[in-house]
N, C-alpha and C positions, 0 to 999 in steps of 0.2 A: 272648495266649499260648495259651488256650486252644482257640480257633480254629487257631492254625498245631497247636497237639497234635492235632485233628481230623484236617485235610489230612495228618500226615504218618501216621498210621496207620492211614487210610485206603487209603494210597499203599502202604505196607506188605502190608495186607490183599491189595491188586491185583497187586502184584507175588508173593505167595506163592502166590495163585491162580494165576497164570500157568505160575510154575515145574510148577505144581503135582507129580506122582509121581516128574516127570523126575530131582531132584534127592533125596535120604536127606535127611529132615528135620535131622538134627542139621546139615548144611553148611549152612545158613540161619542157623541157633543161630548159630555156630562166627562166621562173622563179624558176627553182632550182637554177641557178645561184642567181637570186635576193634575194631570200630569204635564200639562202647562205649565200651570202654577207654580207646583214644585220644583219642577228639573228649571225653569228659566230664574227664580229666585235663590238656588243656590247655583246655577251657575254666575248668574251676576253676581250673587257674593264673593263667589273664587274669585274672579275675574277682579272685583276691588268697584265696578261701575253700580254698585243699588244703593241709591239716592233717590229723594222724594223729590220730581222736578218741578217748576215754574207752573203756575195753574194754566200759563194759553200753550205748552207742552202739554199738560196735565190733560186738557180736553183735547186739543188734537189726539191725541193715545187716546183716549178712551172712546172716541170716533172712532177711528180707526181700529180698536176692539170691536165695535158694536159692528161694525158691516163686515170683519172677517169671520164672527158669530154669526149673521145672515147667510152669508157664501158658505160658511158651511154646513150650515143644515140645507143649503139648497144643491149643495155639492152632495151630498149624503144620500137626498131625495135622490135627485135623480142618477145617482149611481147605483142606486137599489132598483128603480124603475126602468132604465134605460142599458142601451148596451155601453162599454167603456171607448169605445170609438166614436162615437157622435157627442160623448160627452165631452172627449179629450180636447175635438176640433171646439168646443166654442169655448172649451178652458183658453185656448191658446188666443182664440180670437178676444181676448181680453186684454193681449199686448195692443193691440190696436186702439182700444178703449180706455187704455190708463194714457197712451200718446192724444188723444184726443182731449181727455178731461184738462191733462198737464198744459196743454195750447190753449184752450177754454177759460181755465179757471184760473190758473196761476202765471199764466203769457208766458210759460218758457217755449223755448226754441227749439225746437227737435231736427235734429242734423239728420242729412241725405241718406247715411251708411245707420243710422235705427229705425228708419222706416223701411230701408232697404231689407235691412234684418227681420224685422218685424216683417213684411209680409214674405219672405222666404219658409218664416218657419210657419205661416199660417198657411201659405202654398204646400209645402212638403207635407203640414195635416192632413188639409183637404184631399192629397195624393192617396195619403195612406189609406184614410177612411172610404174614396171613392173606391179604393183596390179592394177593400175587405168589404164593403156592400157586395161589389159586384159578385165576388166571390161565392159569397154565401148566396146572393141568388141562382148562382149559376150550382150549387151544391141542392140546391131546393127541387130545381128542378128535376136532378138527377133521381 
């Protein structure tokens, strides 16, 4: 599962870059909402799980809508305005940011081998991105 979460937001990424200035970011929004909506309400139907839950469920999700709505019209933005490498690296650098919150605000405990992970893959970004800056300056100059 994890793997197709990769591929398809990746896919996402490629195609927001494409559209890129052409389109006002909210009309990108506007049908990830729709087809949100749709494909995740009759898959929970198949599945047997759509039920109306408990109202402190009910506002936690609906938090949790409202700032995955913010992230991405600000995901959107700056993948129309920026290149997809600089963006990638502080996507990732958000592992770091959800272990902070999680210690923060709800005292869990975060084990040696997720921080460990966690900055591995935020190392391996910074690797790629510093490789493809360089590169492209060293193409500039050319």
């Amino acid at each position: 599962m994890s793997c197709c979460s990769v591929v398809l937001i990746a896919s996402t990424y490629a195609v927001v870059r494409k559209i890129g200035t052409k389109a006002h970011f909210s009309i990108s929004i506007l049908y990830y909402l729709w087809e949100g909506l749709i494909l995740l309400t009759l898959c929970m139907w198949f599945i047997g799980s759509l039920y109306i839950p408990c109202l402190n469920d009910l506002l936690l999700m609906l938090g949790s809508g409202a700032l995955a709505f913010f992230n991405q019209i600000f995901m959107t933005l700056a993948l129309q305005m920026e290149q997809a490498g600089p963006v990638t690296l502080i996507q990732t650098s958000k592992i770091i940011i959800a272990f902070a919150f999680q210690a923060l605000f709800f005292d869990d405990a975060i084990s040696t081998y997720s921080i460990a992970g966690s900055c591995l893959i935020l190392l391996s970004s910074l690797a790629l991105v510093a490789q493809n800056m360089r590169r492209a300056a060293l193409a500039k100059k050319k």
